[in-house]
C-alpha positions as CSV (number, residue, x, y, z in Angstrom):
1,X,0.0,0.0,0.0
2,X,1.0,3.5,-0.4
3,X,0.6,6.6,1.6
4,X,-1.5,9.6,0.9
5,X,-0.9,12.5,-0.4
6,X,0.0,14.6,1.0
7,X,2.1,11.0,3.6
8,X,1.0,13.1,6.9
9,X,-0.6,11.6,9.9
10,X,-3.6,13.6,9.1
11,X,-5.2,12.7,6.9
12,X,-3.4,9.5,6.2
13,X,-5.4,7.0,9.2
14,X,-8.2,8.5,8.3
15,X,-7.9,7.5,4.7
16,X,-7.3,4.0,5.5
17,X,-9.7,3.4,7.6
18,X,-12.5,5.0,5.2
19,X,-11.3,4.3,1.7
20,X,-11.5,8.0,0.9
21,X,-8.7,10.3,-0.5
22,X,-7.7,13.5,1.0
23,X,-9.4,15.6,-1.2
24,X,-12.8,13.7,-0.1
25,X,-12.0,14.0,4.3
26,X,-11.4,17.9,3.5
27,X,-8.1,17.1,5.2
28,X,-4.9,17.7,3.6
29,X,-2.6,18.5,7.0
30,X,-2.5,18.8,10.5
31,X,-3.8,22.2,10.0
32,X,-6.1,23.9,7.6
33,X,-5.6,27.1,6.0
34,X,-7.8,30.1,6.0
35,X,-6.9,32.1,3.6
36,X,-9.3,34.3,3.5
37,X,-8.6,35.6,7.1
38,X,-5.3,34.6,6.7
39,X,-4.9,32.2,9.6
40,X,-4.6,28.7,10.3
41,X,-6.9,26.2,12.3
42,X,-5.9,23.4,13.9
43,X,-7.7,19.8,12.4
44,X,-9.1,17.3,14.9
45,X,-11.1,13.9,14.3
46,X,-13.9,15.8,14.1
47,X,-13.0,18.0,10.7
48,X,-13.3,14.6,8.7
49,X,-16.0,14.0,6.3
50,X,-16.2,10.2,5.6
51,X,-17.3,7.1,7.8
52,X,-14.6,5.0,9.1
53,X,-15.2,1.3,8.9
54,X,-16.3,0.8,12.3
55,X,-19.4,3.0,12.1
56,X,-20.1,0.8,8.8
57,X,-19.6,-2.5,10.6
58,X,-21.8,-1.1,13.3
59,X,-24.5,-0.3,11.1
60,X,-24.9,-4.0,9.9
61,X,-24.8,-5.3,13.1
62,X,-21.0,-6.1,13.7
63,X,-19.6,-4.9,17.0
64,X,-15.8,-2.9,16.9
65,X,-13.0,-2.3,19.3
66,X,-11.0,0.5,18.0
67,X,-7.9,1.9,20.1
68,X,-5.8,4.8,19.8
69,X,-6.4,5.6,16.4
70,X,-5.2,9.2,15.7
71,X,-7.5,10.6,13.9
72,X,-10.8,8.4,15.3
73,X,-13.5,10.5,16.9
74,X,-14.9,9.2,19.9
75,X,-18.7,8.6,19.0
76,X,-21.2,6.0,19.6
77,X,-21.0,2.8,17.7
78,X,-21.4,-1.0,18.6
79,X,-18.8,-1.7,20.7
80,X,-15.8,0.5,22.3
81,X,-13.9,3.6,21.2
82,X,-10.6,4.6,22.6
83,X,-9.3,7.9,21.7
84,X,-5.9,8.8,20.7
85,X,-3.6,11.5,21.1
86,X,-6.0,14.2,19.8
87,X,-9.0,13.3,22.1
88,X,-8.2,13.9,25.7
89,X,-8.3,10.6,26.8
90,X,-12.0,10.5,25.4
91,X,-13.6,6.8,25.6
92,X,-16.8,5.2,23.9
93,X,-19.0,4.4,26.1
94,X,-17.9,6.5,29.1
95,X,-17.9,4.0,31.5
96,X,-14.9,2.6,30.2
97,X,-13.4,5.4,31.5
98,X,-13.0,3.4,35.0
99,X,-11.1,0.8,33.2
100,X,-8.6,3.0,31.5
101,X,-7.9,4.7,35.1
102,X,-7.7,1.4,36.9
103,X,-4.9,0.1,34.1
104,X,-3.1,3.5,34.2
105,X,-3.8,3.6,30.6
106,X,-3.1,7.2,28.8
107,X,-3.7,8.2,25.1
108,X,-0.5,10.0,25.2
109,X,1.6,10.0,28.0
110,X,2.5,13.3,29.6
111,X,6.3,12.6,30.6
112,X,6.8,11.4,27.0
113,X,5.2,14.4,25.4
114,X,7.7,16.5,27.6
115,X,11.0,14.4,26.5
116,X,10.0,14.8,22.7
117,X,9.5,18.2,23.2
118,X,12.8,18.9,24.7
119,X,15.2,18.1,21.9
120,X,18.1,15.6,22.6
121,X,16.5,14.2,25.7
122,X,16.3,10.4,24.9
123,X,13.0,8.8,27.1
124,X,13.8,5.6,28.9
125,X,13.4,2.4,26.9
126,X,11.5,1.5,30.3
127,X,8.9,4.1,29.8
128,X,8.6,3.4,25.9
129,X,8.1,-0.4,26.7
130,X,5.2,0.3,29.4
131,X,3.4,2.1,26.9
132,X,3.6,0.3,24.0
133,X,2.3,-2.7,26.7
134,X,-0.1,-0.8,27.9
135,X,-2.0,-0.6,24.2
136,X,-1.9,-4.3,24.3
137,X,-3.0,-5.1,27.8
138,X,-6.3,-2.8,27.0
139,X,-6.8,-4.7,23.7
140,X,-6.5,-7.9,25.1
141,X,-8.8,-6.6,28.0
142,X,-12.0,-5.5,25.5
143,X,-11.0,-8.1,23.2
144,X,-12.3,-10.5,26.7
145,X,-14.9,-8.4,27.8
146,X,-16.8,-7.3,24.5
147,X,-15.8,-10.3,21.8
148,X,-15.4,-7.6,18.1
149,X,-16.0,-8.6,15.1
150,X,-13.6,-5.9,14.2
151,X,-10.1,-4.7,16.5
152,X,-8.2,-2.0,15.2
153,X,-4.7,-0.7,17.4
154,X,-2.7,1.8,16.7
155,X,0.7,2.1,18.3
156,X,1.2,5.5,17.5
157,X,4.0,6.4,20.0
158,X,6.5,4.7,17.6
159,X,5.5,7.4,15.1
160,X,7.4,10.1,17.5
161,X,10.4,8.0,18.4
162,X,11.1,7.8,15.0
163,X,10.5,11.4,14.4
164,X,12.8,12.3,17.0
165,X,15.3,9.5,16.8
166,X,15.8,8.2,14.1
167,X,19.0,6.2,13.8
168,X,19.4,5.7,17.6
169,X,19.1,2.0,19.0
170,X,15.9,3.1,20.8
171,X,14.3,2.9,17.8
172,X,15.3,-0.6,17.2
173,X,14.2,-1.7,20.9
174,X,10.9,0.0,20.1
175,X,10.1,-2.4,17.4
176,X,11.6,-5.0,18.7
177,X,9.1,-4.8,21.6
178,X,6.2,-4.1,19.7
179,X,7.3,-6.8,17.6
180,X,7.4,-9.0,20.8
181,X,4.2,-8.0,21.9
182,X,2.1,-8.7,18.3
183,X,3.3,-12.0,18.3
184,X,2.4,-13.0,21.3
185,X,-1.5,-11.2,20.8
186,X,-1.8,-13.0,17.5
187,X,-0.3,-16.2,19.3
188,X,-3.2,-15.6,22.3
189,X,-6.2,-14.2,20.5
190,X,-6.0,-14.6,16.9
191,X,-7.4,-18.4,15.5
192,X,-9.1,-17.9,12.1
193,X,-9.1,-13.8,11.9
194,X,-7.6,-11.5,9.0
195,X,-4.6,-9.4,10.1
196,X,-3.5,-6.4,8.4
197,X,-0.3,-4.6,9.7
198,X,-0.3,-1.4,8.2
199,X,1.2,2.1,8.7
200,X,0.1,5.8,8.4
201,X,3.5,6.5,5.8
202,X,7.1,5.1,5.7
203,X,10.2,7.0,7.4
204,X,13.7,7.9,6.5
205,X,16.6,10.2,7.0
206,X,15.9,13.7,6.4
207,X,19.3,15.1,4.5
208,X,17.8,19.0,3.7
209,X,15.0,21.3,4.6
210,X,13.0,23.0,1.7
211,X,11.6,26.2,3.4
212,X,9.0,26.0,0.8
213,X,7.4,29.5,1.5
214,X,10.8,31.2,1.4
215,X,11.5,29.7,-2.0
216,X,8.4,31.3,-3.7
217,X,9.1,34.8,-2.5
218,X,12.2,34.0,-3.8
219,X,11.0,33.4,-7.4
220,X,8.8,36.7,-6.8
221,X,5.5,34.6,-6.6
222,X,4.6,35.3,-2.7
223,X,5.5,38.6,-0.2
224,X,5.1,38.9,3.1
């Protein structure tokens, strides 16, 4: 499979998860551009047009468990939503909510947010391992309690740690734990199921920085 286009978080998982193209969410970026007022607003889950999958399934009867997804909105459906990183710890049906505070589960950690943001501060592979396990442990938990036709998981923290470190050995012991812990949930819960393993876009070393703004002013096409 290949990306979007634009290969950004947003719109990307939403694009997978609804068969629909950019163009179609009304989502090109993590922000959208108001050019008219000249000033930018920032995209959640709830900008997308489209219907993910899960609302789909739910409307024929098919019960979903969908966790962390990025760009999910957390809205009614058959079965559980579990918000990511844009939805404040948002969960479907709210009383859920007790068993995300009794696992310690969070949609994006605080004490990692602050290490990415402070550049060259490495997190502990400790920290990065309990939260990549903690995804798992609340899939295997709703995967008990509520039986899905449908599971989706999204383990988006290894997004940042490439983001922010690529090249380092953390990044290795990252996948090798989530490597680690698919196997074992396929191993566990997985008998006659299809499995899909799929990303938002690829990675790779950055070499050079096109300030793309600065070059049109350049060529006369744009002022400030």
């Amino acid at each position: 499979l290949r990306s979007t286009i634009p290969p950004v978080t947003f719109p990307a998982w939403q694009s997978l998860f609804t068969g629909v193209n950019p163009g179609k969410l009304g989502v090109y970026d993590f922000v959208q551009v108001d050019v008219k007022n000249r000033r930018f607003k920032i995209n959640t889950p709830a900008s997308f047009s489209g219907k993910p999958i899960w609302k789909i399934l739910s409307e024929h009867g098919y019960k979903s468990c969908v966790i962390n997804v990025p760009t999910a909105k957390v809205e009614k459906i058959n079965g559980v939503i579990v918000g990511g990183a844009f939805t404040n710890n948002d969960i479907y049906p709210p009383e859920y909510k007790k068993l995300l505070n009794e696992i310690g589960y969070e949609a994006y950690p605080e004490e990692l947010t602050n290490l990415f943001l402070q550049s060259g501060i490495e997190p502990s592979i400790k920290l990065i391992k309990q939260t990549i396990s903690s995804r798992f442990e609340l899939a295997r938990l709703l995967v008990e309690k509520e039986k899905p036709d449908f599971l989706a998981l999204v383990i988006f923290e290894i997004d940042n740690i490439q983001h922010f470190y690529w090249g380092d050995d953390i990044v290795y012991q990252a996948w090798k734990h989530i490597d680690n812990e698919i196997g074992s949930f396929i191993s566990d819960y997985i008998n006659d199921s299809y499995i899909f393993i799929v990303s938002d876009h690829g990675f790779t070393k950055g070499y050079k920085t096109l300030f793309i703004s600065k070059f049109l002013e350049k060529l006369g096409f744009i002022k400030y």
